[in-house]
HTML snippet that shows the backbone in 3Dmol.js (N, CA, C, O; Angstrom):
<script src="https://3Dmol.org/build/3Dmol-min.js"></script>
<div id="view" style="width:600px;height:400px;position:relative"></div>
<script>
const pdb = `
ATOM      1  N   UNK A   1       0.854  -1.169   0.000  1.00  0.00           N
ATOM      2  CA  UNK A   1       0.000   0.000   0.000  1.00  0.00           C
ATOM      3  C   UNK A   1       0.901   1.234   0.000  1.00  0.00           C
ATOM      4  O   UNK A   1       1.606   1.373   1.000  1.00  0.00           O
ATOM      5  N   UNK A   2       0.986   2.135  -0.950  1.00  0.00           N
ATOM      6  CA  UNK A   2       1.517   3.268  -1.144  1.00  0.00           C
ATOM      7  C   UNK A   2       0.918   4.051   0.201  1.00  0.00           C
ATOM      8  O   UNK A   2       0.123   3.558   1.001  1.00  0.00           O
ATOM      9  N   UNK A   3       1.485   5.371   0.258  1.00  0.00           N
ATOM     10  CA  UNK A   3       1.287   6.105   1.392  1.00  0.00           C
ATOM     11  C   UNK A   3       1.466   7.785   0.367  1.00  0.00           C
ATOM     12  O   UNK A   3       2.227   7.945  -0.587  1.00  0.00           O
ATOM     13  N   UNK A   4       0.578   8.753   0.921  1.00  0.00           N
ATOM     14  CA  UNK A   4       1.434  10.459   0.827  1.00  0.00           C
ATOM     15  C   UNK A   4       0.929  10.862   1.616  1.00  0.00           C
ATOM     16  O   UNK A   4       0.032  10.418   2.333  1.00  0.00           O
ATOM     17  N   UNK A   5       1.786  12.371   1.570  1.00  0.00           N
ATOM     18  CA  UNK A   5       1.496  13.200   2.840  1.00  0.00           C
ATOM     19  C   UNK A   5       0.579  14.159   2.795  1.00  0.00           C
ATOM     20  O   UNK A   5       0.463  15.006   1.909  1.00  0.00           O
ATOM     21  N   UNK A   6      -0.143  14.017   3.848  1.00  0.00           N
ATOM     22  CA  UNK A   6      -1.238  15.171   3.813  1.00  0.00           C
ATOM     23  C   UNK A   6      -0.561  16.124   5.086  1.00  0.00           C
ATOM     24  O   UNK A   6      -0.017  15.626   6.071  1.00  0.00           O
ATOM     25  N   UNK A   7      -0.716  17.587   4.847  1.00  0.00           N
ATOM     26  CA  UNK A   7      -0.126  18.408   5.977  1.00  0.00           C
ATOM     27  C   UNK A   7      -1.386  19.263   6.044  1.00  0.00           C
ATOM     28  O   UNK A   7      -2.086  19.813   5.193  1.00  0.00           O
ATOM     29  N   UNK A   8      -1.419  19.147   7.695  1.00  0.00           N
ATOM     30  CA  UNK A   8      -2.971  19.825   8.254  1.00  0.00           C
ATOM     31  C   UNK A   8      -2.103  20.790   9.467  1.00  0.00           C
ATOM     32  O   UNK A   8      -0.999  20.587   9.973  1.00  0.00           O
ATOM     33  N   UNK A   9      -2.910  21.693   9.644  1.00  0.00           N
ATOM     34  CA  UNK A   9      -3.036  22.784  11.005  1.00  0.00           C
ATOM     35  C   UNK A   9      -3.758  22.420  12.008  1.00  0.00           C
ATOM     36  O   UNK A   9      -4.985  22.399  11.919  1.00  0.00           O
ATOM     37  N   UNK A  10      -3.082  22.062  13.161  1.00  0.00           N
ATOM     38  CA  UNK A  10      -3.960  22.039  14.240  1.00  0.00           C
ATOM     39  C   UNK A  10      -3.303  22.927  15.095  1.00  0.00           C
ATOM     40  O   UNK A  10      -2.261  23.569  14.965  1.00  0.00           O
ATOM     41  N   UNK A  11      -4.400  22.802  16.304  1.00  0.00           N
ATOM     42  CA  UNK A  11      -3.561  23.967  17.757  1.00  0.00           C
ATOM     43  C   UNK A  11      -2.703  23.549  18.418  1.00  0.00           C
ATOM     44  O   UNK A  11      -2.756  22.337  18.632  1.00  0.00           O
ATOM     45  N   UNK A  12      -1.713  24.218  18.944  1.00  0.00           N
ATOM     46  CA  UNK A  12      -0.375  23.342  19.337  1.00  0.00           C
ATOM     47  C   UNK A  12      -0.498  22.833  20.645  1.00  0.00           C
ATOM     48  O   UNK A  12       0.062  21.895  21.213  1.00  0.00           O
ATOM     49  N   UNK A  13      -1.560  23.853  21.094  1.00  0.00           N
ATOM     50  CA  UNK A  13      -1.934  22.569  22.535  1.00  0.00           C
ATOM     51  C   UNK A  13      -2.540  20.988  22.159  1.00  0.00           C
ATOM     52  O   UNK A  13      -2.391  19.885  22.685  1.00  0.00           O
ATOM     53  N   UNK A  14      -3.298  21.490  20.968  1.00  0.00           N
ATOM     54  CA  UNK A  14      -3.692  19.723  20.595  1.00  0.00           C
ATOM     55  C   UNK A  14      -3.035  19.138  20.779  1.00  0.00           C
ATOM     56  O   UNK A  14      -2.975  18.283  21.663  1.00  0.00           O
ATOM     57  N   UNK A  15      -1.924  19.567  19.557  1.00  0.00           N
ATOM     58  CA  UNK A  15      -0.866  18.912  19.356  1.00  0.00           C
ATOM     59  C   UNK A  15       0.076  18.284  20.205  1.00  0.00           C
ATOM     60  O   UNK A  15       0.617  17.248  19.820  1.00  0.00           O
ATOM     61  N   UNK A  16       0.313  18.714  21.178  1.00  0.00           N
ATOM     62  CA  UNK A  16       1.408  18.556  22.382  1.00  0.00           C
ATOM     63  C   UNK A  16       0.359  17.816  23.479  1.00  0.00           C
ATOM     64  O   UNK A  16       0.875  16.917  24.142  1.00  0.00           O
ATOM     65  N   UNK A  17      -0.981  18.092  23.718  1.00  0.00           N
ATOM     66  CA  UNK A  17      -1.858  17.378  24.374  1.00  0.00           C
ATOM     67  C   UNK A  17      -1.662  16.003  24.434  1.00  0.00           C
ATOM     68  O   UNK A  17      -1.603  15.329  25.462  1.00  0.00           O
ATOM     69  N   UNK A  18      -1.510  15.402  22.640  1.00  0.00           N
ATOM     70  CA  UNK A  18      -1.607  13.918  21.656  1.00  0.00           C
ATOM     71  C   UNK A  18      -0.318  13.665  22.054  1.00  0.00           C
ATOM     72  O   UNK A  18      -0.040  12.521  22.413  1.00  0.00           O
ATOM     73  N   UNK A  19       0.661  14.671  22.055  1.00  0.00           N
ATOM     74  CA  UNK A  19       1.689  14.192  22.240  1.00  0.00           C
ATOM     75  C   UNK A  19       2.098  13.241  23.937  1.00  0.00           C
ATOM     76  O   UNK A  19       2.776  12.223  24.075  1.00  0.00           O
ATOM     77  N   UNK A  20       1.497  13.931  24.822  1.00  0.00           N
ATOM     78  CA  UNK A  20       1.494  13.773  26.010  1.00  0.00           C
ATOM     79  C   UNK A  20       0.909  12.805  26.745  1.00  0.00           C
ATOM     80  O   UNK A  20       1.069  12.420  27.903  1.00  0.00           O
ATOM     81  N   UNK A  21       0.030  12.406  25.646  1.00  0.00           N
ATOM     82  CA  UNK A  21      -1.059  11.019  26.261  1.00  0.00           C
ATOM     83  C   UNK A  21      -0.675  10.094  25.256  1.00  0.00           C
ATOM     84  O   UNK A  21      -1.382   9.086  25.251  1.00  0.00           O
ATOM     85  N   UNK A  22       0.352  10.126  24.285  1.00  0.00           N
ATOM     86  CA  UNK A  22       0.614   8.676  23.357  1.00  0.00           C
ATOM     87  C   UNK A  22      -0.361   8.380  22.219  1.00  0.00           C
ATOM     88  O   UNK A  22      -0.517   7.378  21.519  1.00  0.00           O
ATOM     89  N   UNK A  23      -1.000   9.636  22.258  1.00  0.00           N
ATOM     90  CA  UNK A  23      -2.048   9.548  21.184  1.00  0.00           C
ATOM     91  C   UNK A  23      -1.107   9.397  19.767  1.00  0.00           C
ATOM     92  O   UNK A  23      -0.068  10.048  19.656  1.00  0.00           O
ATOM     93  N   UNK A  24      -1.589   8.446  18.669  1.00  0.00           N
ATOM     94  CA  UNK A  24      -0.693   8.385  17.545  1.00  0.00           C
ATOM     95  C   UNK A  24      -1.775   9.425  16.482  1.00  0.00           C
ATOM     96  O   UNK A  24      -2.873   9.045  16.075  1.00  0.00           O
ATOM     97  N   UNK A  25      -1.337  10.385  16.266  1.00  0.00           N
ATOM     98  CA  UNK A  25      -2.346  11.305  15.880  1.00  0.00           C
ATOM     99  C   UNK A  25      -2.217  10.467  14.057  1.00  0.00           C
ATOM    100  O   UNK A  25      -3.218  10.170  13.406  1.00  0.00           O
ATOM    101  N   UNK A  26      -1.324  10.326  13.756  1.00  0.00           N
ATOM    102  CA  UNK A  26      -1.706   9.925  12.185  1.00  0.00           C
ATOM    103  C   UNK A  26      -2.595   8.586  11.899  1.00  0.00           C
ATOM    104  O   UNK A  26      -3.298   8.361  10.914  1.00  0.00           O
ATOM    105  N   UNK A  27      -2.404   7.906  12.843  1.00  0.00           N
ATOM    106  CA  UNK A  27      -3.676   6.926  13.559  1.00  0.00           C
ATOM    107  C   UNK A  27      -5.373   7.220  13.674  1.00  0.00           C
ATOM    108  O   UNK A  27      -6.394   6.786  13.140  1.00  0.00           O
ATOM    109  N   UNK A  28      -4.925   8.459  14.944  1.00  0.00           N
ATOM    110  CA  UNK A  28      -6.077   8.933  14.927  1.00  0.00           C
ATOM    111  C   UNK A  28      -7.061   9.353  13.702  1.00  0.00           C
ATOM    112  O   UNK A  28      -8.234   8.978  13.709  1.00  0.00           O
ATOM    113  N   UNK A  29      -6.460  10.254  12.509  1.00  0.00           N
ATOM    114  CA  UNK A  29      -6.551  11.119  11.647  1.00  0.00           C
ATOM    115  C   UNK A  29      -6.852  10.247  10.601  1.00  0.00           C
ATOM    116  O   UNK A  29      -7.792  10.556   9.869  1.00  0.00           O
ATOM    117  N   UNK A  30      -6.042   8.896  10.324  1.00  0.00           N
ATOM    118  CA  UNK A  30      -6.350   8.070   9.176  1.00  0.00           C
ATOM    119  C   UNK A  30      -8.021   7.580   9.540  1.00  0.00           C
ATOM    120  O   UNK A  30      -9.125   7.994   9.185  1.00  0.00           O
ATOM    121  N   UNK A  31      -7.720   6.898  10.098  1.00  0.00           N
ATOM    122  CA  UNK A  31      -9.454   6.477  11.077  1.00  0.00           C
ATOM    123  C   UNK A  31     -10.426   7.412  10.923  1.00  0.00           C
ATOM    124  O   UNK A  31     -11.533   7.003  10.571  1.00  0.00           O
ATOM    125  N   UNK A  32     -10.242   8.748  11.133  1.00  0.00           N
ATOM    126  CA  UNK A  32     -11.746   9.636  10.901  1.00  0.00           C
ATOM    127  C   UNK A  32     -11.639   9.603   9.819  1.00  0.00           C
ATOM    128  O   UNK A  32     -12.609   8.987   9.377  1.00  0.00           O
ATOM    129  N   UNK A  33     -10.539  10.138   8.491  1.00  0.00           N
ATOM    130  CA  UNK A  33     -10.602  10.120   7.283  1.00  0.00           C
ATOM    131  C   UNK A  33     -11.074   8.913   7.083  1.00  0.00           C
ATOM    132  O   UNK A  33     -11.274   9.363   5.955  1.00  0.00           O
ATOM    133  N   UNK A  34     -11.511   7.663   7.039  1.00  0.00           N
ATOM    134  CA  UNK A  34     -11.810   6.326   6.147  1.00  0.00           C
ATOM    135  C   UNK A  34     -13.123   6.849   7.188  1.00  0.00           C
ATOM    136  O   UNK A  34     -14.000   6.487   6.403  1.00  0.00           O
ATOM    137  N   UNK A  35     -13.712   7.278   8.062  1.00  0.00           N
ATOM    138  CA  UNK A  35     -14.834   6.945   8.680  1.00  0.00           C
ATOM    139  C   UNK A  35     -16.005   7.779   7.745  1.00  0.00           C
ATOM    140  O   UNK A  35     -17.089   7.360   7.339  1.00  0.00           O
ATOM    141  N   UNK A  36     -15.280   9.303   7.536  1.00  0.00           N
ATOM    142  CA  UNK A  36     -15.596  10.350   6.705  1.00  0.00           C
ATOM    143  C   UNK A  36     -16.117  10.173   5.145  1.00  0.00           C
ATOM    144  O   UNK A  36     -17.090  10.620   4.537  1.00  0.00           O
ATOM    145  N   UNK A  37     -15.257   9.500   4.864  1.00  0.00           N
ATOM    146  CA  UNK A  37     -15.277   8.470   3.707  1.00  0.00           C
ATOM    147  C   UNK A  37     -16.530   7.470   3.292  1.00  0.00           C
ATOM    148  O   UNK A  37     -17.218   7.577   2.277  1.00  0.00           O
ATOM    149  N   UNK A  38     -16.656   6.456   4.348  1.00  0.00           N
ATOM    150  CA  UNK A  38     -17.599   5.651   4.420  1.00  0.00           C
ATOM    151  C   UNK A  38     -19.027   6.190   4.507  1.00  0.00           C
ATOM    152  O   UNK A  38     -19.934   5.685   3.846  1.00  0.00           O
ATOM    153  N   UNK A  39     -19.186   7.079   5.218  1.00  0.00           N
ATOM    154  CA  UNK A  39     -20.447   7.927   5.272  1.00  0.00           C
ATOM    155  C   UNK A  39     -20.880   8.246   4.313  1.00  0.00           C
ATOM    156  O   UNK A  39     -21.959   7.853   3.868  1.00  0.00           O
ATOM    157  N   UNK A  40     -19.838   9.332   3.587  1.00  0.00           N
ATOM    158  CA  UNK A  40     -20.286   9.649   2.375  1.00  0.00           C
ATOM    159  C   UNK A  40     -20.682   9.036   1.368  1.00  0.00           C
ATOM    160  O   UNK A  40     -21.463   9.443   0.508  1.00  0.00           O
ATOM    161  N   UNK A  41     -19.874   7.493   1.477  1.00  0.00           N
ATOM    162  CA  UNK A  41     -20.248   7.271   0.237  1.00  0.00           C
ATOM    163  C   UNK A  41     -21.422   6.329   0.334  1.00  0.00           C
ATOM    164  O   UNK A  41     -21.922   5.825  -0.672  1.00  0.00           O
ATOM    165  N   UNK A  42     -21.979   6.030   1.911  1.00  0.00           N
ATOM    166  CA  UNK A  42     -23.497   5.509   2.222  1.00  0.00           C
ATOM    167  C   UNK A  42     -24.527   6.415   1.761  1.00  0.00           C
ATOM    168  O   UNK A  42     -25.581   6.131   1.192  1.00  0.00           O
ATOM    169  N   UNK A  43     -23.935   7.882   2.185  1.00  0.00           N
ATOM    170  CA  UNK A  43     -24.850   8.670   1.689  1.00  0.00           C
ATOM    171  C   UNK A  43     -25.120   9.024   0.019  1.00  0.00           C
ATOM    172  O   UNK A  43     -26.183   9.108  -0.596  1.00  0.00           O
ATOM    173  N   UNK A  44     -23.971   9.162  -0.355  1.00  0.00           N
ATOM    174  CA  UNK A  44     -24.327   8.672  -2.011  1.00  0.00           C
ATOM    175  C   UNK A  44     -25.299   7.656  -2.190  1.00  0.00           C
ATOM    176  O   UNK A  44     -26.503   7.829  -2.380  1.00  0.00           O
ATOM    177  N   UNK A  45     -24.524   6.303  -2.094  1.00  0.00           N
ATOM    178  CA  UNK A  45     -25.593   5.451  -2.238  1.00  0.00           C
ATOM    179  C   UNK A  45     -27.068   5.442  -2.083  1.00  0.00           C
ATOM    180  O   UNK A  45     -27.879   5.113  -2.949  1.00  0.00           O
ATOM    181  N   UNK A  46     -27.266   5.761  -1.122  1.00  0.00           N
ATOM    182  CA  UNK A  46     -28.564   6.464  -0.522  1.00  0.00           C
ATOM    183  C   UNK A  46     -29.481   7.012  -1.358  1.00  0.00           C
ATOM    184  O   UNK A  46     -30.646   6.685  -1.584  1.00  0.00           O
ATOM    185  N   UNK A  47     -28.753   7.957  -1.823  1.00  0.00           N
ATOM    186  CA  UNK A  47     -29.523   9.115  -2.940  1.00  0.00           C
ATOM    187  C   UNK A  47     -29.909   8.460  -3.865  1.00  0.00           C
ATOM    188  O   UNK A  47     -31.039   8.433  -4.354  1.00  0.00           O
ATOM    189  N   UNK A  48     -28.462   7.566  -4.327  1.00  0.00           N
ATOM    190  CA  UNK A  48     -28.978   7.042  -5.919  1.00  0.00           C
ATOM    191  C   UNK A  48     -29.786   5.939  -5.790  1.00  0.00           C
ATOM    192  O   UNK A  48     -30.364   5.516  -6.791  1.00  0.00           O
ATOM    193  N   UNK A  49     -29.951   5.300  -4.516  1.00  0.00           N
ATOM    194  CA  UNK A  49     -31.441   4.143  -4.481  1.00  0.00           C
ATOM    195  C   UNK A  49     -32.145   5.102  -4.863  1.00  0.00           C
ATOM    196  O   UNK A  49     -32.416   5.262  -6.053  1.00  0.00           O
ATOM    197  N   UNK A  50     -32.569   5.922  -3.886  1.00  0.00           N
ATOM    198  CA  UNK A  50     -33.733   6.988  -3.929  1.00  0.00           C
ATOM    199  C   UNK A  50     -34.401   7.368  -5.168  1.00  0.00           C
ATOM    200  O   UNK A  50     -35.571   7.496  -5.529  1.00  0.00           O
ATOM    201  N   UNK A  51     -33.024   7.530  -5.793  1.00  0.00           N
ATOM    202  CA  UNK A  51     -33.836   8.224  -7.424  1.00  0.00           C
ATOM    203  C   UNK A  51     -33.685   7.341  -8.300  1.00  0.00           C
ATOM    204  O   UNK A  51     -33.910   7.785  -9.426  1.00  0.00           O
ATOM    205  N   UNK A  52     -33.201   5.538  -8.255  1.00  0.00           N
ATOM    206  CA  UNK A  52     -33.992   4.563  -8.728  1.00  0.00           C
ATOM    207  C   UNK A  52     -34.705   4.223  -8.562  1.00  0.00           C
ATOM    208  O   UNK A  52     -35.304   3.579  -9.423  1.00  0.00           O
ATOM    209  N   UNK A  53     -35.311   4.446  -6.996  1.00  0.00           N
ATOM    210  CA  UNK A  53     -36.621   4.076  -6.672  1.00  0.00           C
ATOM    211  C   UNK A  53     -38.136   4.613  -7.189  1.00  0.00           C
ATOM    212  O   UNK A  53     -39.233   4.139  -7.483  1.00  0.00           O
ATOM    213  N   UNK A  54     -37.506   5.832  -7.107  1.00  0.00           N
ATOM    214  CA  UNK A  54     -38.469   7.200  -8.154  1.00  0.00           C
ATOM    215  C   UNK A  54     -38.519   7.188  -9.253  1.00  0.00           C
ATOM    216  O   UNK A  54     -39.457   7.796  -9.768  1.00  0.00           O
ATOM    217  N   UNK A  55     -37.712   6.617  -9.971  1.00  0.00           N
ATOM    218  CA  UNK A  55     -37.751   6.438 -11.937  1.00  0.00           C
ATOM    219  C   UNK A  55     -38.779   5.426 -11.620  1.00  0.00           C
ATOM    220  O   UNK A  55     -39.974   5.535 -11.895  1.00  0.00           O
ATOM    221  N   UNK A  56     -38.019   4.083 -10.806  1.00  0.00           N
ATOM    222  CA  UNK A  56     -38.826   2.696 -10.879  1.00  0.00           C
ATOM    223  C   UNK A  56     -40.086   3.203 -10.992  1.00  0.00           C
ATOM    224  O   UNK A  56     -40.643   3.073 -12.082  1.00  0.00           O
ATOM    225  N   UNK A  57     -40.831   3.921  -9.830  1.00  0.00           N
ATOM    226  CA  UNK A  57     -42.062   4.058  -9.305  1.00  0.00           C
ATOM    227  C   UNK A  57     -42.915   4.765 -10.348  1.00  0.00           C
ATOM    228  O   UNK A  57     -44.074   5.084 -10.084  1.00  0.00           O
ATOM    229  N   UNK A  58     -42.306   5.037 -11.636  1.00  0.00           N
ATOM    230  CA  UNK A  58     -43.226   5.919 -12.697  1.00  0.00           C
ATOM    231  C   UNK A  58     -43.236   4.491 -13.860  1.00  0.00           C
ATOM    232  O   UNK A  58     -43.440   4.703 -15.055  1.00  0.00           O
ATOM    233  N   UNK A  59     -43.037   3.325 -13.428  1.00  0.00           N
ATOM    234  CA  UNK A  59     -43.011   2.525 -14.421  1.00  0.00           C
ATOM    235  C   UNK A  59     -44.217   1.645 -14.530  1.00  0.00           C
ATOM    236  O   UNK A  59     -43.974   0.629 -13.879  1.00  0.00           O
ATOM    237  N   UNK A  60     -45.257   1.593 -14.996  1.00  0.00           N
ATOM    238  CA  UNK A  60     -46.214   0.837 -14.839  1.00  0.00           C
ATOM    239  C   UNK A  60     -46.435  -0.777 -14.917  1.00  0.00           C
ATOM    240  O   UNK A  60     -45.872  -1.335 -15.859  1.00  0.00           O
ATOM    241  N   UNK A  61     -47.059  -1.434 -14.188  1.00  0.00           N
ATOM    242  CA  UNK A  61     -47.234  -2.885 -14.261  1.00  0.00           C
ATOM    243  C   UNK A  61     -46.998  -3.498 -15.680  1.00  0.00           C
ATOM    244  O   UNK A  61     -46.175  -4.356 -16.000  1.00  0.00           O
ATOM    245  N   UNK A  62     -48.071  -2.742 -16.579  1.00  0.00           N
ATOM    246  CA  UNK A  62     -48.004  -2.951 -18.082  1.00  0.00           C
ATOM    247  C   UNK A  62     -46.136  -3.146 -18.487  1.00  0.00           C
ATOM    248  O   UNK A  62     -45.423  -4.106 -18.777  1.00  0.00           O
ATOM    249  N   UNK A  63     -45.928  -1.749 -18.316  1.00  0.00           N
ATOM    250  CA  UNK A  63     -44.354  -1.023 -18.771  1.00  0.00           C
ATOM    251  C   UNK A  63     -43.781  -2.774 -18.772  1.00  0.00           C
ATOM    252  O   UNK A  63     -43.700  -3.454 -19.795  1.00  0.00           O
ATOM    253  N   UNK A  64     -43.400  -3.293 -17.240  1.00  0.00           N
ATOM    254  CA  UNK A  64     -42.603  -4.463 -16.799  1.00  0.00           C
ATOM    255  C   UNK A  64     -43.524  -5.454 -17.370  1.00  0.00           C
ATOM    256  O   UNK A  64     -43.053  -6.492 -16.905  1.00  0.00           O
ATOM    257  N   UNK A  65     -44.045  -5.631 -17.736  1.00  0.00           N
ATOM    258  CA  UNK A  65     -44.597  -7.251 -18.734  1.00  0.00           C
ATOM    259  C   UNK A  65     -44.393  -7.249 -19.603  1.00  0.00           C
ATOM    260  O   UNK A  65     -44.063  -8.263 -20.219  1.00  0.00           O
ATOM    261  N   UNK A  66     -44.516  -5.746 -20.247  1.00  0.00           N
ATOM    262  CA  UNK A  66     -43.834  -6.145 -21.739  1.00  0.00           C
ATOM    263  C   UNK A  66     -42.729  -6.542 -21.980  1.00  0.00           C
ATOM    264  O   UNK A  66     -42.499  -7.553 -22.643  1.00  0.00           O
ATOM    265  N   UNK A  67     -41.460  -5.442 -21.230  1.00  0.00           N
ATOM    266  CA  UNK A  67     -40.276  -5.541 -20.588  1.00  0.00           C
ATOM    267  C   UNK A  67     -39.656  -7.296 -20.383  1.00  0.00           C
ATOM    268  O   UNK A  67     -38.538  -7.741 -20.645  1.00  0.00           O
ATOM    269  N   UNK A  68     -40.412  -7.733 -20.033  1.00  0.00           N
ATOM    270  CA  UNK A  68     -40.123  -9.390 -19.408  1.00  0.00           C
ATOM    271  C   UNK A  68     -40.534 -10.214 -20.436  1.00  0.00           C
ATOM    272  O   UNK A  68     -39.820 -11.197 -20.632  1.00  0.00           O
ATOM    273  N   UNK A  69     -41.352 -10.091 -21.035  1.00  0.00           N
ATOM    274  CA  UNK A  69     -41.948 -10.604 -21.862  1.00  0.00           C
ATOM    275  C   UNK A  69     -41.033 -10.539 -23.253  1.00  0.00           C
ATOM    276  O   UNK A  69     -40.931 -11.461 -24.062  1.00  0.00           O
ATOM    277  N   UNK A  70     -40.299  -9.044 -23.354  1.00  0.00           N
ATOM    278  CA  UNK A  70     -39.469  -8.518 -24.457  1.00  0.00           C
ATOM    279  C   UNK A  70     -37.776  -9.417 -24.496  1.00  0.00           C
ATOM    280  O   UNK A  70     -37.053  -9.742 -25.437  1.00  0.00           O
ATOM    281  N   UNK A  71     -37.624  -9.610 -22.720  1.00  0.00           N
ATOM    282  CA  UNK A  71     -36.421 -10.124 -22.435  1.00  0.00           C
ATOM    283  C   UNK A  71     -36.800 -11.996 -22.884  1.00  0.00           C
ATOM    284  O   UNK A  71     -36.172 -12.569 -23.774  1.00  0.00           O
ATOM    285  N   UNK A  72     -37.402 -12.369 -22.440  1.00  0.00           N
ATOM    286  CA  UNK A  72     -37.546 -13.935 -22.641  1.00  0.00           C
ATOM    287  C   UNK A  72     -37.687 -14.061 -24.340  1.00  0.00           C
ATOM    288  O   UNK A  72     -37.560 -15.082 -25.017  1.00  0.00           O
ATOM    289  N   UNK A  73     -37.891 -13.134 -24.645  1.00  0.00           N
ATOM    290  CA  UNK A  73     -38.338 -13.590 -26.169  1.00  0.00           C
ATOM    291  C   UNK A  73     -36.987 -13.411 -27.109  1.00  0.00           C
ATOM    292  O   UNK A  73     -36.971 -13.736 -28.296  1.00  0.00           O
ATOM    293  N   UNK A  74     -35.750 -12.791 -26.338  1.00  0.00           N
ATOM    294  CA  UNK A  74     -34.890 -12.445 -27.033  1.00  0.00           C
ATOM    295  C   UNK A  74     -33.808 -13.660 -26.815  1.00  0.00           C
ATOM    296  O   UNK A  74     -32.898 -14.043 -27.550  1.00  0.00           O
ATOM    297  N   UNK A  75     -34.284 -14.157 -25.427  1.00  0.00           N
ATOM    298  CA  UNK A  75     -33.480 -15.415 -25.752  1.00  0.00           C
ATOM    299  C   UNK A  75     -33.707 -16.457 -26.630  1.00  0.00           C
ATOM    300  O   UNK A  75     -32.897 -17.379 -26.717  1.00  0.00           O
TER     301      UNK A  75
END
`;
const viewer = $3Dmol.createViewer("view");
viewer.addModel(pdb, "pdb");
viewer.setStyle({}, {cartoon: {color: "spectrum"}});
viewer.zoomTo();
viewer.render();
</script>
């Protein structure tokens, strides 16, 4: 797994705080970043059910029989 550097600003009491309790701050920092990450991209997901669910829902019973009917016949 490759690695780069990201350089952030924090307050130097943080900083020296993490330092003082053994906190591994690039530890810490990787972990919210992948947590940050994951959310978002639930929340993507999310959306785009949503607005398949909403196309789906304008499709009529008819629409999907023909549809099925169109697919079996092509095999």
């Amino acid at each position: 797994m490759s690695t780069t550097v990201i350089s952030v600003r924090v307050r130097k009491e943080l900083k020296e705080r993490a330092r003082e309790l053994g906190i591994d701050i690039r530890e810490v920092l990787e972990k919210a970043l992948e947590e940050a990450i994951r959310r978002r991209e639930e929340e993507e997901l999310a959306k785009a059910l949503e607005e398949l669910k909403e196309a789906l829902s304008r499709i009529t019973e008819e629409e999907w029989v023909r549809a099925v009917r169109g697919s079996r016949d092509e095999r």
